[in-house]
C-alpha positions in Angstrom: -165.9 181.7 168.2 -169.2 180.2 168.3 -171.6 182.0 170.9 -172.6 179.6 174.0 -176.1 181.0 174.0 -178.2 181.7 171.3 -181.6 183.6 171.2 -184.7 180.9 170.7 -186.4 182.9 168.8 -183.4 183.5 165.8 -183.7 181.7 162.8 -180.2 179.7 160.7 -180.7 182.4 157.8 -179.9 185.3 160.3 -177.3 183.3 162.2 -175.5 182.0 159.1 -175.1 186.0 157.9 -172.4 186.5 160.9 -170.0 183.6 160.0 -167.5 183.2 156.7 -169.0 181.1 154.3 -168.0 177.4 154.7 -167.4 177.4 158.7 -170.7 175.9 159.7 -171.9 172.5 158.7 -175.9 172.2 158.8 -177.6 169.2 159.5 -181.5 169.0 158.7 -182.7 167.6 162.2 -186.8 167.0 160.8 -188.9 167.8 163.6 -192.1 168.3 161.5 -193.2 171.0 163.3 -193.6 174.8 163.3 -189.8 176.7 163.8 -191.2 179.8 164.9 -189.1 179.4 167.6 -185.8 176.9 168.8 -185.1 177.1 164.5 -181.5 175.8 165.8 -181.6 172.8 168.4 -177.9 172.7 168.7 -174.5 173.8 167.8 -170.9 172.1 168.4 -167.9 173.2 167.6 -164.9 171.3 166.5 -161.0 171.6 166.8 -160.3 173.0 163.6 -163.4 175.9 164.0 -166.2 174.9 161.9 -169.4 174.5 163.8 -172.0 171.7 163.6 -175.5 173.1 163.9 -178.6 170.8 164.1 -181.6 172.9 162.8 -185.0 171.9 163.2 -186.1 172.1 159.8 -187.4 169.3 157.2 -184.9 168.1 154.5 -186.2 166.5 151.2 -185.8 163.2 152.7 -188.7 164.3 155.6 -191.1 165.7 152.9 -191.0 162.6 150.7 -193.2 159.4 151.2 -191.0 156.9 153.3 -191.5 153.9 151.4 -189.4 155.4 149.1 -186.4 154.7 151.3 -187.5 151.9 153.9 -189.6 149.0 153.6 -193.1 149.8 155.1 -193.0 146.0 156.9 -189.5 145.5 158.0 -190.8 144.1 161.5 -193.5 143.0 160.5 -192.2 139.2 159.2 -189.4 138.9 162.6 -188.9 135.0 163.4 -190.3 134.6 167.1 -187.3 133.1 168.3 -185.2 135.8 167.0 -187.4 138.4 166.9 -185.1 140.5 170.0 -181.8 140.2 167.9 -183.1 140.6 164.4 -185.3 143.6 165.8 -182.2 145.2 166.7 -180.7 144.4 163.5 -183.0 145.9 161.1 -183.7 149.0 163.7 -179.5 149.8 163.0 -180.3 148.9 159.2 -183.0 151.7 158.6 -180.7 154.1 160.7 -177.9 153.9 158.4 -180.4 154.4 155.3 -181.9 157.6 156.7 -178.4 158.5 157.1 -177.6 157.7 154.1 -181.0 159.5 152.6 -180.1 162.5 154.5 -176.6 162.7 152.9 -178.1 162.2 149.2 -180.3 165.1 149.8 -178.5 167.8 151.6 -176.4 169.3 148.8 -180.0 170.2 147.5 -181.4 171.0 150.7 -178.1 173.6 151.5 -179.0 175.1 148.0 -182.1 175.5 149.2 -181.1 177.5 152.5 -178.7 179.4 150.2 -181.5 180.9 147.6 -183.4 181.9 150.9 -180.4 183.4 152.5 -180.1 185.2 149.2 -183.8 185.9 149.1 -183.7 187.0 152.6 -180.4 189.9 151.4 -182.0 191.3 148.6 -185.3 192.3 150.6 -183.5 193.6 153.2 -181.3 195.3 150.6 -184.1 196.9 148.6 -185.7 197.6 152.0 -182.8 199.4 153.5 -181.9 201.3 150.7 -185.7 202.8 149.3 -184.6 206.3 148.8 -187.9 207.3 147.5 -189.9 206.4 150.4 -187.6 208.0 152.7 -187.2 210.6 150.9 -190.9 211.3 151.5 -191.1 210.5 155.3 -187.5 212.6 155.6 -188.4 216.0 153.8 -189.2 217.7 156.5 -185.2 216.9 158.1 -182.7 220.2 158.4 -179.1 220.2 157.0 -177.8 219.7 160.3 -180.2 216.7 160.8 -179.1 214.9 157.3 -175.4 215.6 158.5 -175.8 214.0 162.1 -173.6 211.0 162.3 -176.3 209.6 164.4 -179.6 210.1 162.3 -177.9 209.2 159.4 -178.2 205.6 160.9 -181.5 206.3 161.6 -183.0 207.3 158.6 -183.6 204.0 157.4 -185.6 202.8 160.6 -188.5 206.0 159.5 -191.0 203.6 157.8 -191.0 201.5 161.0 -191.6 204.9 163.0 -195.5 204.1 163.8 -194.2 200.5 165.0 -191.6 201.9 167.5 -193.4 205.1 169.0 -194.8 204.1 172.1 -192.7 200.8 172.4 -189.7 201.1 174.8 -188.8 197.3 173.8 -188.5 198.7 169.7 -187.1 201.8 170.8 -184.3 200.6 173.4 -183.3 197.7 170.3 -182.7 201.1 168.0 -180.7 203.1 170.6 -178.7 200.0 171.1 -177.9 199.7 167.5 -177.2 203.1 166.4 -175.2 204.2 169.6 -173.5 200.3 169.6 -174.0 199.5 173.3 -175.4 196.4 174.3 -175.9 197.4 177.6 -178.5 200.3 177.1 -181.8 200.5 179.0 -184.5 202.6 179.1 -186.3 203.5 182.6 -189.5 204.4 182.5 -191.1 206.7 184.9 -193.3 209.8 185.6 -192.2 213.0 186.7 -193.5 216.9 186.7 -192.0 218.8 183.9 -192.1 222.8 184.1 -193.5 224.2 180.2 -192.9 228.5 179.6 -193.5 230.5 176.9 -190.7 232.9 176.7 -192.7 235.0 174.4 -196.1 234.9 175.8 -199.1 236.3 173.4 -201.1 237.6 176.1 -199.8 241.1 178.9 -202.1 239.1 181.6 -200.2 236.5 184.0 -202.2 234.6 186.4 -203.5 235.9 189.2 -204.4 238.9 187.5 -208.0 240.7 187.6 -210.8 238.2 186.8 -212.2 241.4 184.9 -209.3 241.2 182.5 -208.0 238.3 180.1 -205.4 236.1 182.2 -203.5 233.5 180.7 -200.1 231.8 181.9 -197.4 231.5 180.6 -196.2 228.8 182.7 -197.2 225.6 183.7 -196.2 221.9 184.8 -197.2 218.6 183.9 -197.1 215.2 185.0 -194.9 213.7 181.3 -193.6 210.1 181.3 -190.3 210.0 180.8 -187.8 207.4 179.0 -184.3 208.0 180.7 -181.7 206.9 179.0 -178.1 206.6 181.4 -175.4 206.1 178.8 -171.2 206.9 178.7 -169.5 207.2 175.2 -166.2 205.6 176.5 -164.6 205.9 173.2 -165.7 209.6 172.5 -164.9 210.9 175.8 -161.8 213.1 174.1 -161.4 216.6 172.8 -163.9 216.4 170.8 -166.6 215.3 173.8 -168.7 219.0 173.5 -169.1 218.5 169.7 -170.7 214.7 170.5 -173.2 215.9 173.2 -174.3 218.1 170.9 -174.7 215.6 168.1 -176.8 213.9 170.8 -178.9 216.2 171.5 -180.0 216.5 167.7 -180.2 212.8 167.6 -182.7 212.6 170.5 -184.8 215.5 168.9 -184.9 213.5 166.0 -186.0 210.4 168.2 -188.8 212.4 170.1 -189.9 213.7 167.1 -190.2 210.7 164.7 -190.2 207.7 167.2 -191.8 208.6 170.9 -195.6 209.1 171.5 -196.8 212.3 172.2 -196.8 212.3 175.1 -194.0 210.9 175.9 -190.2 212.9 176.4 -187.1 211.0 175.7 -184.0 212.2 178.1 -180.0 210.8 177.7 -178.3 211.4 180.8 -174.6 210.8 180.3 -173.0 209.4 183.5 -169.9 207.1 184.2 -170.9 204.7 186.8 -167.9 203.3 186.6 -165.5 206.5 187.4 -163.8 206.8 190.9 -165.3 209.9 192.5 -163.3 213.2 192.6 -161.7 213.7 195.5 -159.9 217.1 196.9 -158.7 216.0 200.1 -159.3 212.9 202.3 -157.1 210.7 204.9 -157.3 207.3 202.6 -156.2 209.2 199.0 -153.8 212.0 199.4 -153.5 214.0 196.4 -150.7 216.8 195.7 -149.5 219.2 193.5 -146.4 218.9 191.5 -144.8 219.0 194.6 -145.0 218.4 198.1 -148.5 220.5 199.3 -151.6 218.5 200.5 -154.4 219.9 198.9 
């Protein structure tokens, strides 16, 4: 199923990586201009599934001088007296020969899109899969770390790390990703958070003798916060205790390697969607296994 909307900014080479080969017909719309953006003007569907897709995008036929395929004074030469019907004529004539230009060039201009499709894989491939380099910006990673189910689909992301710290935009596309919810968003905000050394290095607490050496061990400070609300539907099983705590390695991981430093990154896990627990009311009656009103 074709999707209804699609993002302005995505270009045919991404798209055409989500659909079997041979289910979308393109058509080279020419608009001799820039496609950093509305790459795809439109899509159709048909009844037996393929999809249509108009992309804005020069074909050889666009790039080539036009003589080569029209004559350069077609209305120049128009009798007077039927210059309104034969204008009409030769204006349907050079349609059909730019369709018919278009058709003699597009298995060359499809072979085209392919060898940048397959351009476009192998970078991303050779990208993805640089062991060396992450290697290097991953030594410092513990066995439990390399295990986690969740910074394993991380790891590639660390030589984009100084891109996404600091940016809640970057960092919100990640979580989406590697947690595979769509929905996730990231609040922003600035609250007081409470630091203690359990182990201080210094007797003296404050308040002591201003003849002596005083130093807290305790102190708050205004941090801003990314809070992340988030509900594992499908892991919410036996096996829930084992995933927070997967999490909370994850989200070390994250504050470490991808927030600023003076940011703090915080997952709180809660079902917006669950009816609320209730013991005893007069609308919901609930009861043991037999007849006792709680």
């Amino acid at each position: 199923m074709f999707p209804r909307s699609i993002p302005e900014d995505i270009n045919i080479e991404t798209l055409l990586s989500y659909f079997p080969e041979g289910s979308v017909e393109i058509k080279f719309a020419g608009l001799h201009k820039r496609n950093a953006y509305n790459d795809i003007l439109s899509a159709e569907e048909k009844t037996d599934g393929t999809v249509i897709v108009d992309i804005g995008r020069n074909s050889l036929y666009h790039v080539l001088p036009e003589y080569l395929f029209h004559s350069i004074d077609r209305y120049d030469y128009l009798p007077k007296l039927e210059e309104k019907e034969r204008f009409a004529e030769e204006y349907e004539n050079q349609e059909k020969e730019k369709e018919n230009a278009r058709s003699f060039f597009a298995p060359i201009d499809i072979l085209l899109l392919q060898l940048r499709m397959f351009s476009k894989e192998r970078i991303e491939e050779l990208t993805a899969n640089n062991k060396v380099l992450l290697d290097i910006l991953g030594d410092r990673l513990t066995e439990d770390q390399k295990a986690n189910r969740f910074i394993r689909q991380a790891i590639p992301f660390l030589p984009y790390c100084k891109y996404i710290r600091g940016n809640k935009t970057l960092l919100t596309f990640l979580l989406r990703k590697i947690l595979m919810e769509e929905g996730i968003t990231i609040r922003e905000k600035c609250t007081p958070l409470g630091y203690k050394d359990d182990d201080p290095q210094y007797s003296c607490t404050l308040g002591a003798v201003l003849d002596e050496c005083y130093v807290g061990n305790e102190y708050h400070e205004l941090v801003t916060v990314y809070e992340l609300e988030y509900w594992p539907e499908d892991d919410c099983d036996e096996h829930f205790l084992q995933y927070v705590d997967d999490l909370e390695v994850f989200r070390c991981f994250i504050q470490d390697y991808m927030m600023s430093i003076e940011a703090y990154l915080q997952f709180n896990l809660i079902d917006r969607h669950a009816m609320p627990l209730r013991i005893s009311d007069e609308r919901v009656f609930n009861y043991l296994n037999y007849n006792t009103n709680i």
